[in-house]
C-alpha positions as a Markdown table, in Angstrom:
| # | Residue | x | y | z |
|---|---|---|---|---|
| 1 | Unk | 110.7 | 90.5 | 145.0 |
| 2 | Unk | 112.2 | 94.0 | 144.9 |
| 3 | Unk | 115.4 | 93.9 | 143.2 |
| 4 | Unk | 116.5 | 97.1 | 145.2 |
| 5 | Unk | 117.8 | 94.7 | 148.2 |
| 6 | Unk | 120.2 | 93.4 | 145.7 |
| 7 | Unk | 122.0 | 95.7 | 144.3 |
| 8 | Unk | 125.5 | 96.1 | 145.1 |
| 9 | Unk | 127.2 | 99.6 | 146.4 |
| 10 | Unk | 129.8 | 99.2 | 143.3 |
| 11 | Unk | 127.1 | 99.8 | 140.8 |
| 12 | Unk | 128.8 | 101.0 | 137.7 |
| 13 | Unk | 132.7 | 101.9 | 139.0 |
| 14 | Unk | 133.6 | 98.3 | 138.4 |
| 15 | Unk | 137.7 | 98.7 | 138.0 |
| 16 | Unk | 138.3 | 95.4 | 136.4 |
| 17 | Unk | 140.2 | 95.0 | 133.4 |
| 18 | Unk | 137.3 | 95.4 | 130.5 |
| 19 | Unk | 136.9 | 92.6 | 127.4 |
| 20 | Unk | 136.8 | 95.4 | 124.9 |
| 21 | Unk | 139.5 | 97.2 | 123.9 |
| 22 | Unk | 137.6 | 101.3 | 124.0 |
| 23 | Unk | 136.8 | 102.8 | 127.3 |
| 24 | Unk | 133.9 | 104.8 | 127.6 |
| 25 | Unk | 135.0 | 106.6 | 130.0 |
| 26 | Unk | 138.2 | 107.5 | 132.6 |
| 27 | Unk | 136.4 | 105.5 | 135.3 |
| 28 | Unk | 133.6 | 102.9 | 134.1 |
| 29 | Unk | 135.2 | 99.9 | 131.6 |
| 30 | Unk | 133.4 | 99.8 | 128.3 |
| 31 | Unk | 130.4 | 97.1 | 127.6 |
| 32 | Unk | 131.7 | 93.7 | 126.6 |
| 33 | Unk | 130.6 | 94.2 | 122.8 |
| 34 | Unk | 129.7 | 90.8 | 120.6 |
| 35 | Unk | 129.6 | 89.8 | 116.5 |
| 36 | Unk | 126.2 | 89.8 | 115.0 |
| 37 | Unk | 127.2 | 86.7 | 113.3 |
| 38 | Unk | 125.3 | 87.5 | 109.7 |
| 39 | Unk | 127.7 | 90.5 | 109.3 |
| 40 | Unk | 130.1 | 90.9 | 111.8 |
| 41 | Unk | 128.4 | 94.2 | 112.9 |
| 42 | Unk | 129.6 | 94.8 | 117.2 |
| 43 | Unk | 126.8 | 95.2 | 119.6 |
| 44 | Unk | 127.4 | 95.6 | 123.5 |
| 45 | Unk | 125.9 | 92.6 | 125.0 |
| 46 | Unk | 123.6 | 94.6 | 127.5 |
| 47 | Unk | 120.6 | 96.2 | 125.7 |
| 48 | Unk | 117.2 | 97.6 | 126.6 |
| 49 | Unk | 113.8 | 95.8 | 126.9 |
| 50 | Unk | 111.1 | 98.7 | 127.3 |
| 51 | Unk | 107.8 | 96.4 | 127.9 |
| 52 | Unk | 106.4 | 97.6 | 131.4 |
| 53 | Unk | 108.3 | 100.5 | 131.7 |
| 54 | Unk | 108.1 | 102.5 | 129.1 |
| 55 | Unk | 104.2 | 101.9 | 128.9 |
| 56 | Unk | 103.2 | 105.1 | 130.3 |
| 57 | Unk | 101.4 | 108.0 | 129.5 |
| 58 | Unk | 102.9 | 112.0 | 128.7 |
| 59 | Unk | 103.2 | 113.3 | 132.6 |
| 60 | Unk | 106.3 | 115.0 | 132.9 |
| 61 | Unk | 106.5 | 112.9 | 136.0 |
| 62 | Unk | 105.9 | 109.5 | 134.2 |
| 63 | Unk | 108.6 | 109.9 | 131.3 |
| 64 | Unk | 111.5 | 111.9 | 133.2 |
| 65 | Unk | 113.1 | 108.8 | 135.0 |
| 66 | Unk | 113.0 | 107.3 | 131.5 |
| 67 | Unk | 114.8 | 110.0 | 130.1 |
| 68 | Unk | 117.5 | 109.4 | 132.4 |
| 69 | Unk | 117.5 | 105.8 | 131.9 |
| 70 | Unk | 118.0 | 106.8 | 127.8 |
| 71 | Unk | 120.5 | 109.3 | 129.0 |
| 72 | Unk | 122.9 | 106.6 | 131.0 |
| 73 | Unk | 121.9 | 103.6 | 128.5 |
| 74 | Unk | 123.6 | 105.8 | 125.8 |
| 75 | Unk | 126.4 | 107.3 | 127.8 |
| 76 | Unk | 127.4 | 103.9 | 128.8 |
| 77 | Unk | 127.9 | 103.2 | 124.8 |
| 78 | Unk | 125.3 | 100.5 | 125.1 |
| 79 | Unk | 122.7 | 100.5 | 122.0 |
| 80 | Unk | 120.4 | 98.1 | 121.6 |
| 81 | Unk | 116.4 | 98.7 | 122.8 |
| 82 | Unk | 114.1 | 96.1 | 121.6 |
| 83 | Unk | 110.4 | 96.9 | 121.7 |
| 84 | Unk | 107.2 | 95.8 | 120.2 |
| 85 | Unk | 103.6 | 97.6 | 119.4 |
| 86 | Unk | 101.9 | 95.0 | 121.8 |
| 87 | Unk | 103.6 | 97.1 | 124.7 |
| 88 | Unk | 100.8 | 99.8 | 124.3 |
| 89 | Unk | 102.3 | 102.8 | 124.3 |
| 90 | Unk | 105.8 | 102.3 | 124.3 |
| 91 | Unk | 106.7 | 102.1 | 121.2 |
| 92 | Unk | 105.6 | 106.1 | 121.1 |
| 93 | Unk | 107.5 | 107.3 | 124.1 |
| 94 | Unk | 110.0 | 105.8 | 122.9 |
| 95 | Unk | 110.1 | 107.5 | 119.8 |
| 96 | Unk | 109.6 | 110.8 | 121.3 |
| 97 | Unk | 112.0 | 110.6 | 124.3 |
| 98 | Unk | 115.2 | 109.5 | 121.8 |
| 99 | Unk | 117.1 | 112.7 | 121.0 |
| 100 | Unk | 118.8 | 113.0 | 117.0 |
| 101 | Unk | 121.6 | 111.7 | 118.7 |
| 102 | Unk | 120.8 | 108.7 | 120.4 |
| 103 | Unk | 118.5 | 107.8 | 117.7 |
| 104 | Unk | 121.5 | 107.7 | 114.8 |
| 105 | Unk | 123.3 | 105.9 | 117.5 |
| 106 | Unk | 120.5 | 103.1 | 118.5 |
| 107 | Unk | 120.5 | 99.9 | 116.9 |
| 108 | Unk | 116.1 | 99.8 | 117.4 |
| 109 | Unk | 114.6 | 96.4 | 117.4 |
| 110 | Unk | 110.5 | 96.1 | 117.1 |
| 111 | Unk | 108.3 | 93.1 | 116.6 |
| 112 | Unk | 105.5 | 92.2 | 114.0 |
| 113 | Unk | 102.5 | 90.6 | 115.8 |
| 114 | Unk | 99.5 | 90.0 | 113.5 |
| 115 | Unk | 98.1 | 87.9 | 110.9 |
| 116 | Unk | 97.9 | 88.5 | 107.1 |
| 117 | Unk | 101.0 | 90.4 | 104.3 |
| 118 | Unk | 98.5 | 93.9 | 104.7 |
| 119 | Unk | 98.1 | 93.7 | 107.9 |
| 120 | Unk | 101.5 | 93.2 | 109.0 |
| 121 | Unk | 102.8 | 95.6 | 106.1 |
| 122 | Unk | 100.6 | 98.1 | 108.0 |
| 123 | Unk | 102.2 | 97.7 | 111.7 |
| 124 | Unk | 105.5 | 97.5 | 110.8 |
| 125 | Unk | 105.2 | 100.7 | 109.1 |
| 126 | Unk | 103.5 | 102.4 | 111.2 |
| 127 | Unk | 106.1 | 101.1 | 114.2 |
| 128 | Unk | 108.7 | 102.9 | 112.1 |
| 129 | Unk | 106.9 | 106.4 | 112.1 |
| 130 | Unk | 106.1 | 106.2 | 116.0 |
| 131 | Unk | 110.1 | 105.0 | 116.5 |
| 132 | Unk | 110.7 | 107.9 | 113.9 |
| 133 | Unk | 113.0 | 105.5 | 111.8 |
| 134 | Unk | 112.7 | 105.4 | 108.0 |
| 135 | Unk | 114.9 | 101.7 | 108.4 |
| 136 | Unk | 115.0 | 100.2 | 111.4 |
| 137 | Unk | 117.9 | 97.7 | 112.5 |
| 138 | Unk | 115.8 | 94.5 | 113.2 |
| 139 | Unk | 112.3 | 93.6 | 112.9 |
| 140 | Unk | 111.4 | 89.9 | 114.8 |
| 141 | Unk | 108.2 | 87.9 | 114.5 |
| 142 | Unk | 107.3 | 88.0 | 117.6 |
| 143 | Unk | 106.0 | 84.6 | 118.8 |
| 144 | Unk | 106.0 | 83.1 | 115.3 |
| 145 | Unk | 102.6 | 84.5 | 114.7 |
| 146 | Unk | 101.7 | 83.6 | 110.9 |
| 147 | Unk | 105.7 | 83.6 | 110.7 |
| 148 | Unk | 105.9 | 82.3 | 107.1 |
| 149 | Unk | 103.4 | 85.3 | 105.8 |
| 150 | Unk | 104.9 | 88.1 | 108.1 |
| 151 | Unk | 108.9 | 86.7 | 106.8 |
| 152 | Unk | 108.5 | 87.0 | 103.2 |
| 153 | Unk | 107.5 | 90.4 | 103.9 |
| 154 | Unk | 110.6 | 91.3 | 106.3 |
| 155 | Unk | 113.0 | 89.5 | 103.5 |
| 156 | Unk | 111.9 | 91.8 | 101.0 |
| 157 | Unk | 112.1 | 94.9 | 103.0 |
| 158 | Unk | 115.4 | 93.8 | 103.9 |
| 159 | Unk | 116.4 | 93.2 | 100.3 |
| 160 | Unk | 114.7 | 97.3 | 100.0 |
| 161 | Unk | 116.8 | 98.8 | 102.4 |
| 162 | Unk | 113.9 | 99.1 | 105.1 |
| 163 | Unk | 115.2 | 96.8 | 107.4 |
| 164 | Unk | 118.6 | 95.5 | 108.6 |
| 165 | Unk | 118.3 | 92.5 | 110.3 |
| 166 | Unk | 115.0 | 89.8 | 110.1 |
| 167 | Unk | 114.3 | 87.7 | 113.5 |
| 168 | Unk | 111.8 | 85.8 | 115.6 |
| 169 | Unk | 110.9 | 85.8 | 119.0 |
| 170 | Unk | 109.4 | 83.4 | 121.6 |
| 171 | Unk | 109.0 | 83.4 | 125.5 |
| 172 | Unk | 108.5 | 80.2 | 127.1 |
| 173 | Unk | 110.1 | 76.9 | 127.0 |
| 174 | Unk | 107.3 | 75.6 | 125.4 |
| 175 | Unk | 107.6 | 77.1 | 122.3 |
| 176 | Unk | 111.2 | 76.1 | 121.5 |
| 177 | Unk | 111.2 | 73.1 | 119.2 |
| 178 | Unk | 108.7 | 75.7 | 117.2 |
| 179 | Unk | 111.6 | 78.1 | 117.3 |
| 180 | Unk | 114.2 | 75.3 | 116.4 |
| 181 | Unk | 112.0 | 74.5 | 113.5 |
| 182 | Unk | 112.4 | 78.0 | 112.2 |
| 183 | Unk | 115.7 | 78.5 | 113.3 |
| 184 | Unk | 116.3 | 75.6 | 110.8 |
| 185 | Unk | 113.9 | 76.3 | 107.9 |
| 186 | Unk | 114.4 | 79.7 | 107.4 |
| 187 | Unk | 117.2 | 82.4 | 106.9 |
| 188 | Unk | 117.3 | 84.5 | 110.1 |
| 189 | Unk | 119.6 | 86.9 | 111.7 |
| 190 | Unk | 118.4 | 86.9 | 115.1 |
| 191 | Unk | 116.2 | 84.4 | 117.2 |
| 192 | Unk | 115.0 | 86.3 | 120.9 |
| 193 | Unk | 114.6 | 83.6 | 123.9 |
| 194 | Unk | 114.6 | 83.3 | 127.4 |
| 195 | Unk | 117.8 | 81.9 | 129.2 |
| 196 | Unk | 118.4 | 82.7 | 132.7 |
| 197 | Unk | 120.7 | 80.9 | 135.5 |
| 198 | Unk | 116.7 | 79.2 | 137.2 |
| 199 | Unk | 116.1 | 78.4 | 132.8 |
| 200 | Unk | 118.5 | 76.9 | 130.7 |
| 201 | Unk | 116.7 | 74.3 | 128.7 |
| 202 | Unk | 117.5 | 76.6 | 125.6 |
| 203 | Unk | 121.6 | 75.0 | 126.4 |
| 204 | Unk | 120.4 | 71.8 | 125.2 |
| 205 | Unk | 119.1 | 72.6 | 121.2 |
| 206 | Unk | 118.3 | 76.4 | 120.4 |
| 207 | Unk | 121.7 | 77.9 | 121.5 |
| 208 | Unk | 123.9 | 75.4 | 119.7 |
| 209 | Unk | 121.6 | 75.8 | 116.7 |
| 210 | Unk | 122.0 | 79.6 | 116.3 |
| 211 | Unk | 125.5 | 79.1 | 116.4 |
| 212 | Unk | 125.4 | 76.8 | 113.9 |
| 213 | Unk | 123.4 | 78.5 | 112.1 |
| 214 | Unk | 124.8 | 81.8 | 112.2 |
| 215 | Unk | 122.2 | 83.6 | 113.9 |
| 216 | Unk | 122.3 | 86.3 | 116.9 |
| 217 | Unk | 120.7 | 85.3 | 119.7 |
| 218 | Unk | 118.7 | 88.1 | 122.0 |
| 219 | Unk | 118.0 | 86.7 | 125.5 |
| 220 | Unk | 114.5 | 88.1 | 127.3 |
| 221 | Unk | 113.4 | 87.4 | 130.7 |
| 222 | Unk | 116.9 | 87.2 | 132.5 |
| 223 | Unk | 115.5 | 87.7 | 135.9 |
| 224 | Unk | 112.3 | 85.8 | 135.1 |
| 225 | Unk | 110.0 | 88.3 | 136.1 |
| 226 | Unk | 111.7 | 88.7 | 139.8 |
| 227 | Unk | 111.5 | 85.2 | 140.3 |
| 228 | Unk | 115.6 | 84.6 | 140.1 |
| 229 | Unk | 115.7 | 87.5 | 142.7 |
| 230 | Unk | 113.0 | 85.7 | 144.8 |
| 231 | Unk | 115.1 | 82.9 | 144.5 |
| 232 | Unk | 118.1 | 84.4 | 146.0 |
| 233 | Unk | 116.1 | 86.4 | 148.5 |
| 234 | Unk | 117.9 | 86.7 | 152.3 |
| 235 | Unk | 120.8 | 85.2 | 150.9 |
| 236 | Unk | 123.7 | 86.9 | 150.6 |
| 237 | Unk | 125.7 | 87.4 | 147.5 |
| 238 | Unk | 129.0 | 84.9 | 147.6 |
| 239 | Unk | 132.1 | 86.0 | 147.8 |
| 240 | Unk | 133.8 | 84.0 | 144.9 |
| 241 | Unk | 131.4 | 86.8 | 142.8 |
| 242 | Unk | 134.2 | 88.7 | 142.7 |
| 243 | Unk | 136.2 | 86.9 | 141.2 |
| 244 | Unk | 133.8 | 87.8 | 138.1 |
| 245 | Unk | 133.7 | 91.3 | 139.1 |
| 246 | Unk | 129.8 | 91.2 | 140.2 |
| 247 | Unk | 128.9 | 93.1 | 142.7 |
| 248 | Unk | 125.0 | 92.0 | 143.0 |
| 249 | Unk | 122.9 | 89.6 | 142.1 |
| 250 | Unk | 121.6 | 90.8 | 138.8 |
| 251 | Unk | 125.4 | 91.1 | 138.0 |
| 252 | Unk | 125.7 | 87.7 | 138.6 |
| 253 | Unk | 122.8 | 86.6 | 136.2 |
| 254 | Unk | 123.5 | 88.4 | 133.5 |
| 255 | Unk | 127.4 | 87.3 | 133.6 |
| 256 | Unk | 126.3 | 84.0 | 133.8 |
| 257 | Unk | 124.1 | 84.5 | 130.3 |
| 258 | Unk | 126.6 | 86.7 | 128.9 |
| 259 | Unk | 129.1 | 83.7 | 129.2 |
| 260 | Unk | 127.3 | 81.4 | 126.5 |
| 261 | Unk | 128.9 | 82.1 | 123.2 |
| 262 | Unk | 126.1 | 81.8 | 121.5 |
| 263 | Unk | 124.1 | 85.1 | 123.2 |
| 264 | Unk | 124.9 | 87.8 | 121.7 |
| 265 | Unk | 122.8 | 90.8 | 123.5 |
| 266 | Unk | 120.7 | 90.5 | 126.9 |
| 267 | Unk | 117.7 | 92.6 | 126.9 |
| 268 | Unk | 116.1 | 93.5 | 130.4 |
| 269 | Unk | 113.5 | 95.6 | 130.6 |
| 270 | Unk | 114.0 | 98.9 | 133.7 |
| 271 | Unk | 112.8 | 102.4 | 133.8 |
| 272 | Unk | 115.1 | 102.8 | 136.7 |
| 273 | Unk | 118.6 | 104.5 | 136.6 |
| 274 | Unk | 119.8 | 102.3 | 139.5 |
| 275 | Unk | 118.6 | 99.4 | 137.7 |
| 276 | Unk | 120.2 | 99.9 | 134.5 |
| 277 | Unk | 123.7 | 101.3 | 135.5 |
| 278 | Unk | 123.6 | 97.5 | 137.9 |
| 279 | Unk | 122.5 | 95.7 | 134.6 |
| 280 | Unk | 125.1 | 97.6 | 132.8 |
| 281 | Unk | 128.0 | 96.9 | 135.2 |
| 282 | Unk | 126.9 | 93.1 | 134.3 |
| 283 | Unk | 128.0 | 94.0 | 130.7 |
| 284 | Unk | 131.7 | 94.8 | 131.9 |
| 285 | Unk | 134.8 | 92.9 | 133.4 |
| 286 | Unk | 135.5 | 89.3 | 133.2 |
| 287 | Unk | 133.1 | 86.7 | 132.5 |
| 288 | Unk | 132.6 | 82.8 | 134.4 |
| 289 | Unk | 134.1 | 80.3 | 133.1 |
| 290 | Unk | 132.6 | 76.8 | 132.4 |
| 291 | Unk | 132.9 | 76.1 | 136.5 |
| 292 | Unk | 132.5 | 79.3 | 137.7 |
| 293 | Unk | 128.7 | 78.9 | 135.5 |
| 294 | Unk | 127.6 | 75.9 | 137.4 |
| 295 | Unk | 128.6 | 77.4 | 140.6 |
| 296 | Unk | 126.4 | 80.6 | 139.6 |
| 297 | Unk | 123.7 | 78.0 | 138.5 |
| 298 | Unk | 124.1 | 76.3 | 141.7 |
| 299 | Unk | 123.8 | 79.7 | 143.9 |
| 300 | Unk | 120.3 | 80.5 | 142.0 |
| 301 | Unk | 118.3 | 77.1 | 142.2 |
């Protein structure tokens, strides 16, 4: 489903009162920011993911729309981009399309994805020299692949300096008591899920255990591929939305995961301006309340 059909005409000018106490700007409310909760470090709670769109060769044409998404994610004062080097060549355009500037500001997240201490010693380095980063902020196995191996590894580079923040990642449903298992075995910073209004099995044990546990939680997959927009198609947008000052649809989905204490930054993937400044604007203004949730839940399913 194109997401174009639902996005709102107040993309970013949202005028409601913002959470955070900075504005970015005279005329856009500043990004709802949350706690990392293993140091108290504040990150907006809209980020980046890059897979798809940032796969793409070195045509002038290709990269200049993502350039402007980099230019209005940063303006905005939003900083997290999670990536990974299974997203071919993204981790490289990346690198090469963040100026000085919005790379000191970035808080860059990549993924470890291979078996064995050499091997995995090997990507993670050589992720760091495409994302032109001697230390980058978080490093996540990404869907526990040899996850005991590849974390001894990311403990001691974080104990080195060469690494912030140590996480793991997973997709599906299916993998969450595996994630619950290291959630609970392990010392962990950050654990990267899906959670959306059409998902929300991760309620139930994962996101009550990171809070517990102290650990961040980075949600993928918010509009499940297009699905939740699929879901939603011909329908139009209810007016009690408002009241949570979203303007479209994807507004209204990422409120409704913004509004679980336990999330602490959303991560959708666009290499669309329009895209990003309507995720954005669902980073800003007041959040759903425990009725106002069901309601949104209710609108999607």
């Amino acid at each position: 489903m194109n997401r174009r059909g639902f996005l709102g005409t107040a993309v970013s000018l949202l005028s409601a009162a913002a959470v955070s106490k900075r504005p970015a700007s005279a005329n856009v409310a500043e990004l709802i920011v949350r706690r990392i909760p293993s140091s108290g470090e504040e990150i907006p709670v809209i980020g980046l993911g890059i897979s798809g769109p940032f796969e793409v060769g070195d045509s002038r044409s290709e990269r200049a729309p993502l350039a402007e998404v980099l230019d209005g994610f940063f303006a905005a004062g939003a900083r997290l981009i999670d990536t990974s080097p299974m997203y071919s060549s993204a981790e490289r355009v990346l690198g090469e399309l963040l100026t000085a500037a919005m790379r000191q500001r970035a808080f860059l997240a990549t993924k470890v994805w291979t078996r064995g201490e050499r091997s995995g010693i090997e990507q993670m380095t050589h992720s760091a020299q495409l994302l032109r980063r001697e230390r980058l902020d978080l490093i996540q196995v990404h869907n526990l692949l040899d996850l005991d191996t590849q974390l001894k590894t990311l403990h001691s580079w974080k104990e080195a300096g060469r690494v912030r923040y140590v996480g793991v990642t997973h997709y599906t449903v299916s993998a969450y008591a595996e994630l619950a298992r290291a959630l609970e075995r392990n010392r962990l910073d950050f654990v990267q899920l899906n959670y959306s209004p059409l998902t929300r099995a991760a309620e139930q044990r994962l996101l009550p255990l990171a809070a517990e546990r102290g650990t961040g939680v980075l949600v993928n997959r918010p509009f499940e591929d297009g699905a939740l927009f699929a879901a939603v198609r011909h329908k139009p947008l209810p007016a009690w939305a408002a009241d949570v000052d979203a303007a479209s649809w994807g507004q209204l989905a990422l409120k409704f995961i913004a509004s679980h204490p336990a999330v602490t930054c959303i991560i959708p993937a666009t290499g669309k301006l329009a895209h990003l400044e309507d995720n954005l604007a669902g980073g800003r203004g007041r959040l759903p309340d425990a009725r106002q949730r069901e309601a949104i839940a209710q609108a999607f399913g």
